[in-house]
C-alpha positions as CSV (number, residue, x, y, z in Angstrom):
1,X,80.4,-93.0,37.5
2,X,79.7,-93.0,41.2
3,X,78.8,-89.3,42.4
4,X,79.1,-87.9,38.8
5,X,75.7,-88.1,37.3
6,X,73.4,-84.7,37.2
7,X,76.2,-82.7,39.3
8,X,76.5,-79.1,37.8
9,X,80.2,-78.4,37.0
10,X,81.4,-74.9,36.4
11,X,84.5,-74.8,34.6
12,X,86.8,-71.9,33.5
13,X,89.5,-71.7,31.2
14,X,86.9,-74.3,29.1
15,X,88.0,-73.0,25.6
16,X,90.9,-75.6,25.2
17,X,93.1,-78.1,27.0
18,X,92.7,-79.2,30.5
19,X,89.3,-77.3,30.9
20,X,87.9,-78.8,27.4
21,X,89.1,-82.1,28.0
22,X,87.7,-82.2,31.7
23,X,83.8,-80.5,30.5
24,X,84.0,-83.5,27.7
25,X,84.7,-86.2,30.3
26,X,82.6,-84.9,32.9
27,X,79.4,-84.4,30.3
28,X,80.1,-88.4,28.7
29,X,79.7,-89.3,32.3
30,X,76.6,-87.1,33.4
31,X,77.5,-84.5,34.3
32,X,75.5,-81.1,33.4
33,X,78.6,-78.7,32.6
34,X,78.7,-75.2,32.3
35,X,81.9,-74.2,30.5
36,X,83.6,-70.5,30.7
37,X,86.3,-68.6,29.0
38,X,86.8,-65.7,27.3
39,X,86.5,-67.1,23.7
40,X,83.3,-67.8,23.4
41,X,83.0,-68.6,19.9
42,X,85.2,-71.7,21.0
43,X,82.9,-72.5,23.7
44,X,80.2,-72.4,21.4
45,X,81.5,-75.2,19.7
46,X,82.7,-77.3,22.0
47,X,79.0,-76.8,23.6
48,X,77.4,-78.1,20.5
49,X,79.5,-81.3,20.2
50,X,79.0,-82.1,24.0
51,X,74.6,-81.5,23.3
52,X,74.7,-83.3,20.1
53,X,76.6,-86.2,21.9
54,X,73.2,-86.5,24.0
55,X,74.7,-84.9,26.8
56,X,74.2,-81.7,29.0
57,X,75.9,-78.2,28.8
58,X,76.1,-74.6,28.7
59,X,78.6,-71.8,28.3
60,X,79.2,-68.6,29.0
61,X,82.0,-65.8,28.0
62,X,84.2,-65.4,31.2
63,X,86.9,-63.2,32.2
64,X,88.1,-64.6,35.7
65,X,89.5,-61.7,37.1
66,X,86.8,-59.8,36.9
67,X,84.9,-60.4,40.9
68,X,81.6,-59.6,39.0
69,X,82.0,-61.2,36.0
70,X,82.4,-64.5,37.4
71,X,80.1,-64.3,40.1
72,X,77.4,-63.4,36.8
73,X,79.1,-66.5,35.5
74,X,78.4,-68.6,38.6
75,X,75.0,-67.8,38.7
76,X,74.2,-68.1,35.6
77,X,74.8,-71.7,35.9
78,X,72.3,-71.6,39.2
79,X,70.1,-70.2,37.1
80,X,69.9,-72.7,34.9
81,X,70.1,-75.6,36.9
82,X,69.2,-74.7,40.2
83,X,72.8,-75.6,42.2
84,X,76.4,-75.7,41.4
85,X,78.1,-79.2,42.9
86,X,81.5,-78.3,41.4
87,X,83.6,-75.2,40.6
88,X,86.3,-76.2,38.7
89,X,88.6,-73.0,39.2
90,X,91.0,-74.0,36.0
91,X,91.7,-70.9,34.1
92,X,95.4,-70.3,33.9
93,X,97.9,-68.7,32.7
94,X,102.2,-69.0,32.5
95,X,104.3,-66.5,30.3
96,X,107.6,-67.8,31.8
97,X,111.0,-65.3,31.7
98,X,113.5,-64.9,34.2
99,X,113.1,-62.1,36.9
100,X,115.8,-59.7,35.3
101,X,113.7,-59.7,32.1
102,X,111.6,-57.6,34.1
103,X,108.5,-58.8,32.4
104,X,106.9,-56.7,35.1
105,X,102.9,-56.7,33.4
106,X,103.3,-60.1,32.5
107,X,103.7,-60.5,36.3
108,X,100.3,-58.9,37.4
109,X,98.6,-60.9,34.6
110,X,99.6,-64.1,36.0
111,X,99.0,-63.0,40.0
112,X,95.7,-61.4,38.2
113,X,94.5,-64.9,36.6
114,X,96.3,-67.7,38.4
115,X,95.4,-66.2,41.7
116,X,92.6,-63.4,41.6
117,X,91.0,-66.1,39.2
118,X,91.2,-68.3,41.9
119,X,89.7,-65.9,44.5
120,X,87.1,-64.8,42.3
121,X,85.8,-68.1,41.4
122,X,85.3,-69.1,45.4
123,X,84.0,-65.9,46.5
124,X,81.1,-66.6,43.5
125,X,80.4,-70.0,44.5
126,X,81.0,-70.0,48.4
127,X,77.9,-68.7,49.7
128,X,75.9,-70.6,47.0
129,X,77.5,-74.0,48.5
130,X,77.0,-72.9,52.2
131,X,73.5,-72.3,51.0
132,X,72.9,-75.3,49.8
133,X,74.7,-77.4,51.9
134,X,77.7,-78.5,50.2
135,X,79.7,-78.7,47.2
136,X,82.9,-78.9,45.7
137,X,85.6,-76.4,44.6
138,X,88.5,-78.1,42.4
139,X,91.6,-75.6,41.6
140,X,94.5,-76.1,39.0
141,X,97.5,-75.8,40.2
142,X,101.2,-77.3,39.0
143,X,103.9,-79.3,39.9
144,X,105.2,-75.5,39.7
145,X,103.7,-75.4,43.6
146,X,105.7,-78.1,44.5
147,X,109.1,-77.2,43.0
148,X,110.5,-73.5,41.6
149,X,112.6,-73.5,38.7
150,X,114.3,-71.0,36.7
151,X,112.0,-68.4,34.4
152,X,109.3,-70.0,36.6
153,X,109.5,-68.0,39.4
154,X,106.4,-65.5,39.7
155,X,104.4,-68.5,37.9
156,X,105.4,-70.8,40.9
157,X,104.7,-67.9,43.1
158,X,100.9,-67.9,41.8
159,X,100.7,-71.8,42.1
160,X,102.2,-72.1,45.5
161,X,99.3,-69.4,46.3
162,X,96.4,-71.3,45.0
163,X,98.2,-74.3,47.0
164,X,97.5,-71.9,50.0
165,X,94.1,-70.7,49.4
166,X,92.8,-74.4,48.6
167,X,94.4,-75.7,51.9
168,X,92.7,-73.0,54.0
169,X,89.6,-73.8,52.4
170,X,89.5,-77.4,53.1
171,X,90.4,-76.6,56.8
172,X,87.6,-73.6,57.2
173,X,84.9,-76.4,55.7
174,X,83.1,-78.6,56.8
175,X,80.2,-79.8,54.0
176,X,82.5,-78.7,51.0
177,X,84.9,-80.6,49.3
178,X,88.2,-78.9,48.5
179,X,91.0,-80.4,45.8
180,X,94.0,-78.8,44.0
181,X,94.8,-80.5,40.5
182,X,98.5,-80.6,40.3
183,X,99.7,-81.0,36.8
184,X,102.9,-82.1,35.8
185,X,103.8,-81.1,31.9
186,X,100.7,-81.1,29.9
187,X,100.0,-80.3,26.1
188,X,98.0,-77.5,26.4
189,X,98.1,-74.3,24.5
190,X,99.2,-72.8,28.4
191,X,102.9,-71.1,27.6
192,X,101.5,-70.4,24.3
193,X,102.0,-66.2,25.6
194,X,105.8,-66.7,26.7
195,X,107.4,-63.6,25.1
196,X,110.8,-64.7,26.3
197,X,112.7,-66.3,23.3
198,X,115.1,-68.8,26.6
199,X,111.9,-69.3,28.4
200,X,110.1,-70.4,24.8
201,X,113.2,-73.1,24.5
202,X,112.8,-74.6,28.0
203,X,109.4,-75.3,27.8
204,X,110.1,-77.2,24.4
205,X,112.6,-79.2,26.8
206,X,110.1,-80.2,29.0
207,X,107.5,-80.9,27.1
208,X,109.3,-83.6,25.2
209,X,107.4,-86.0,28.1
210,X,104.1,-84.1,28.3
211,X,100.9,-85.9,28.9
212,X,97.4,-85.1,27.4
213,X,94.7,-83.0,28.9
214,X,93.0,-86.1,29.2
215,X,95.0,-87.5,32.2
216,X,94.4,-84.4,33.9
217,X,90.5,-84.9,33.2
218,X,90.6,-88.5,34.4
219,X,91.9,-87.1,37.7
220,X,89.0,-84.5,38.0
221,X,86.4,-86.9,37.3
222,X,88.1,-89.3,40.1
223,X,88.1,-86.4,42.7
224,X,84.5,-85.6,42.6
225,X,83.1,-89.6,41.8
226,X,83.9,-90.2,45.8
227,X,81.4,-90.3,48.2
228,X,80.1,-87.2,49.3
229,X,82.2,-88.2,52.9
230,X,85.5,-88.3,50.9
231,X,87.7,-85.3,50.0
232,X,90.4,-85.7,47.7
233,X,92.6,-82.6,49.1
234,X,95.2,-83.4,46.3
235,X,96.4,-85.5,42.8
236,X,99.9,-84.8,41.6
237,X,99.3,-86.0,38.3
238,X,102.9,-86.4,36.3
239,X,104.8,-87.8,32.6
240,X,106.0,-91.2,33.9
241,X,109.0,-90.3,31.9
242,X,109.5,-86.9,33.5
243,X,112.3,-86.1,36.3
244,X,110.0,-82.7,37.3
């Protein structure tokens, strides 16, 4: 596609879902993609099927919250391939319960990955872009930073804030290309780490009209295809079926 071919794409939260479907996409169209996680036997795989498709990628083990962990991770992809186009910051993660459960570590982890993952990933690739004179930072966000419901609030909280960050971006920049992903319910292995027995049941709920990871790769692959003069800032990307 258009703008796709030979771009390096970083991606975290690679190992499954949105992040796997989106490096598979990406690679069938051109791309060179870099995929990071913390499982890497998973990326491994998933690595091997891209290469022995005849297409380009690499991988890396990945934890996001960790500043220099992923800036090792950025680079490593500079490394090998001499730029990064695209960081796709998509590592997430959303163990839902309602505020009086006072799930109060399963708060910081999701302010730790949803957010610091966020942070992490553009203070890696920022100066690397300004270097080189532009580039592209695409962050997963939710149709949980566009409406709070209830179990969801800290994970809103977290998705509202990467709504934030990626809006300041895009005004601060002038050569690089800023867009927030904004899922609606996808089936993804995300929610998977809900301890909360209610929360567990309303997910279920929703997920009765979930679309694939695929749809949400489709809408990646859309944002960075544009001409380098067109920024997609944002794609609300939701079930037909689904009232949320």
């Amino acid at each position: 596609m258009l703008n796709v071919e030979k771009k390096v794409v970083v991606i975290t939260g690679a190992s499954s879902g949105i992040g796997e479907a989106t490096a598979r996409l990406l690679a069938q169209n051109g791309a060179n993609v870099v995929l990071g996680a913390r499982r890497a036997e998973k990326l491994g795989k998933i690595v091997k099927e891209i290469r022995d498709q005849g297409n380009t990628a690499g991988f890396r083990a990945v934890d996001v919250t960790s500043r220099e962990d992923m800036k090792e991770f950025i680079h490593f992809a500079k490394d090998r391939f001499g730029r990064v186009d695209v960081i796709f910051n998509n590592a997430g993660v959303m163990p839902l319960s309602r505020l009086d459960a006072l799930k109060v570590e399963e708060w910081d982890t999701m302010i730790n990955v949803n957010i610091h993952g966020v942070l992490n990933g553009i203070a890696a690739g920022l100066p690397i872009m300004e270097a080189q004179g532009g580039g592209q930072f695409i962050n997963t966000a939710s149709i949980a930073a566009h409406w709070v419901g209830p179990t969801a609030a800290v994970y809103c909280a977290t998705k509202y804030a990467v709504w934030a960050i990626s809006d300041g971006l895009r005004q601060e920049s002038k050569n690089i290309r800023v867009t927030l992903i904004s899922p609606g319910v996808v089936e993804t292995e995300l929610g998977s780490d809900i301890t909360d027995n209610a929360s567990k049941g309303f997910l279920q709920e929703l997920r009765k009209t979930a679309l694939t990871s695929d749809a949400i790769g489709i809408a990646v692959l859309y944002a960075i295809a544009q001409p380098a003069d067109v920024d997609v800032n944002e794609i609300i990307v939701r079930p037909t079926a689904s009232a949320f």
